[in-house]
N, C-alpha and C positions, 0 to 999 in steps of 0.2 A: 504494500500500500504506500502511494506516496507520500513523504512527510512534510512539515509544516514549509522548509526551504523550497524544495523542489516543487510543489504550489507554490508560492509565490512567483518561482521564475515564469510559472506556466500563468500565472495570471498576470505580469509585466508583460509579457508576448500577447494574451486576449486582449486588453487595454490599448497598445499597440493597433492590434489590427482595428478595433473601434477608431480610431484615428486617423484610420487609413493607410497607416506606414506596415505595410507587405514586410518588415524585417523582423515582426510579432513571432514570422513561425519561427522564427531565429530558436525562442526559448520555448516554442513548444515540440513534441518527440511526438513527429506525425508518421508517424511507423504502424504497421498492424497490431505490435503491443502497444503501444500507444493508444491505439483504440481504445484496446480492453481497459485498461489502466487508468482511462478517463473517467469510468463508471466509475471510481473509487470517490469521485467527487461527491456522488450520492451517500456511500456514507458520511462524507466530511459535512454535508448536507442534514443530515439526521439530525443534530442537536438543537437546528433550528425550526427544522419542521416538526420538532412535538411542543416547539412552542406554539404552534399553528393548532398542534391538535387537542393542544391541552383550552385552547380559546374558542376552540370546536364546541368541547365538552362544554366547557362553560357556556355556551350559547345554548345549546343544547338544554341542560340541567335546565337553564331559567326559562325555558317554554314547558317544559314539562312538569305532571304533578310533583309534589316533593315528595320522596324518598324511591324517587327513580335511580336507578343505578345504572352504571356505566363501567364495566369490566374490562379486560385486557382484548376481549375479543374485539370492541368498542375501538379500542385504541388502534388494534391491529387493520379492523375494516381502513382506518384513515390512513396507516401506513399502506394499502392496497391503493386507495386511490392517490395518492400521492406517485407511488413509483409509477402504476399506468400512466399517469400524466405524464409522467416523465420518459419512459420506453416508446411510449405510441406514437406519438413524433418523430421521433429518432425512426425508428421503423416504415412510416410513413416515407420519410428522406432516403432512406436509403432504395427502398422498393421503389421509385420513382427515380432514382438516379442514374439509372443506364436510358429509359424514356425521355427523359428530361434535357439529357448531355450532359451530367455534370459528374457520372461516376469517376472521374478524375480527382475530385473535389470533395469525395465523401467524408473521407479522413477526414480531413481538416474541417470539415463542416460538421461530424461528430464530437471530434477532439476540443476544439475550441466554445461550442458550442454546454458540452459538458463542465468544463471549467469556468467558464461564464456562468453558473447557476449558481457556483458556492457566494460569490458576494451578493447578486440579484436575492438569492434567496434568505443569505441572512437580512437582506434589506428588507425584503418584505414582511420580515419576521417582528419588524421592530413598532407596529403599529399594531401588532397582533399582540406585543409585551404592552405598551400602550392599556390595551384593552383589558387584558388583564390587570395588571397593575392598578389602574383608572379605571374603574368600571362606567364612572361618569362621562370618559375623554370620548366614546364612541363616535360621537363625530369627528372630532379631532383625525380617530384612527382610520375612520371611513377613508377622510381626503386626502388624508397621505397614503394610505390605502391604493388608493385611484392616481394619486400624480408620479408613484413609483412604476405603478403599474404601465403607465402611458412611459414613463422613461424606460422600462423594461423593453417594451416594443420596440422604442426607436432604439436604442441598442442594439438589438438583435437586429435589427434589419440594417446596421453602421456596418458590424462584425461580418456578415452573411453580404455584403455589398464588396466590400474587403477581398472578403475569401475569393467569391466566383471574378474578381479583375473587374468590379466597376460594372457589372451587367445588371442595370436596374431593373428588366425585367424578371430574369431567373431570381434576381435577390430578393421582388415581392414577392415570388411564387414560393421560394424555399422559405421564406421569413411566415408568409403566409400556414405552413403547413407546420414550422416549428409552433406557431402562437396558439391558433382554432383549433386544432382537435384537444390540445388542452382547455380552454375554456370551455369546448362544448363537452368534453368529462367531465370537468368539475361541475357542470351542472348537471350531467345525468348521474354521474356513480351513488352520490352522497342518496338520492332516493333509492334507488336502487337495493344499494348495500343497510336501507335502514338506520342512516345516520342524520335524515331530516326530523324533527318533532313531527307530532301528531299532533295536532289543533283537536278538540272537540268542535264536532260537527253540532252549530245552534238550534236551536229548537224552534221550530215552527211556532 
């Protein structure tokens, strides 16, 4: 697993390519183990996202009767949709990348793509502590919530612009397909897997 050093360099190379300077992959190892070895960011990713799921719960508990409970199973449904957010994309990119023209490009669009989550994603973790923290700041967390998010996008679409040499159409298409099947998971899984509250249905 990569340690605390060797992230960083790989994340001075993604910052790079957001910039537009092509000398980013300089510090990233876009090799076939490189691939594999990006996924590691997912776990570097972990500690931030059960900040996410612990403000889950908490949202959760306060729509529901009291002494509802919420078990490990509970925790585990949010680590499932969290990681499909995150493979189905990826997935998506790749199976599309010999159609596309860009299987030249995949590496570097997995690799970089991977290491660019650990900062995004403690970022977006911090309004999620917010919430917790401040039960009251909920607005507060909503719009930073919302303006991380819009930065997240334009990032990914700077990095991914980068990557394929300046071709703004493949860069919305691929940016495109990194951002929407994850928003449209996060809205179908959490029903699904039974991590949305149940409202009582009102009385006629």
């Amino acid at each position: 697993m990569p340690q605390i050093e060797e992230i960083g360099a790989y994340l001075k190379g993604v910052w790079l390519l957001i910039l537009g300077d092509r000398s980013g992959f300089d510090w990233l190892d876009i090799t076939a183990i490189g691939v594999w070895r990006s996924f590691a960011a997912f776990l570097w990713c972990l500690p931030a996202m059960a900040v996410g799921w612990a403000a889950w719960r908490m949202f959760y508990l306060e729509q529901m009767p009291t002494g509802t409970e919420t078990g490990l199973g509970f925790i585990f449904k949010l680590f499932l949709v969290d990681m499909t957010m995150w493979i189905v994309p990826l997935v998506l990119v790749a199976v599309l990348a010999k159609p596309l023209g860009y299987a030249d490009m995949l590496a570097s669009i997995i690799i970089s793509t991977n290491w660019l989550a650990v900062p995004t994603v403690y970022a977006m973790a911090v309004p999620l502590a917010i919430r917790l923290v401040f039960p009251d700041g909920q607005g507060l967390a909503y719009l930073l919530s919302l303006i991380l998010l819009l930065a997240n996008f334009t990032v990914i679409f700077r990095l991914v612009k980068t990557v394929t040499s300046n071709q703004l159409l493949l860069a919305s298409a691929i940016s495109a397909l990194l951002i929407l099947p994850s928003l449209m998971l996060s809205e179908a899984l959490p029903p699904l897997l039974g991590l949305m509250p149940i409202y009582p249905t009102p009385l006629q």
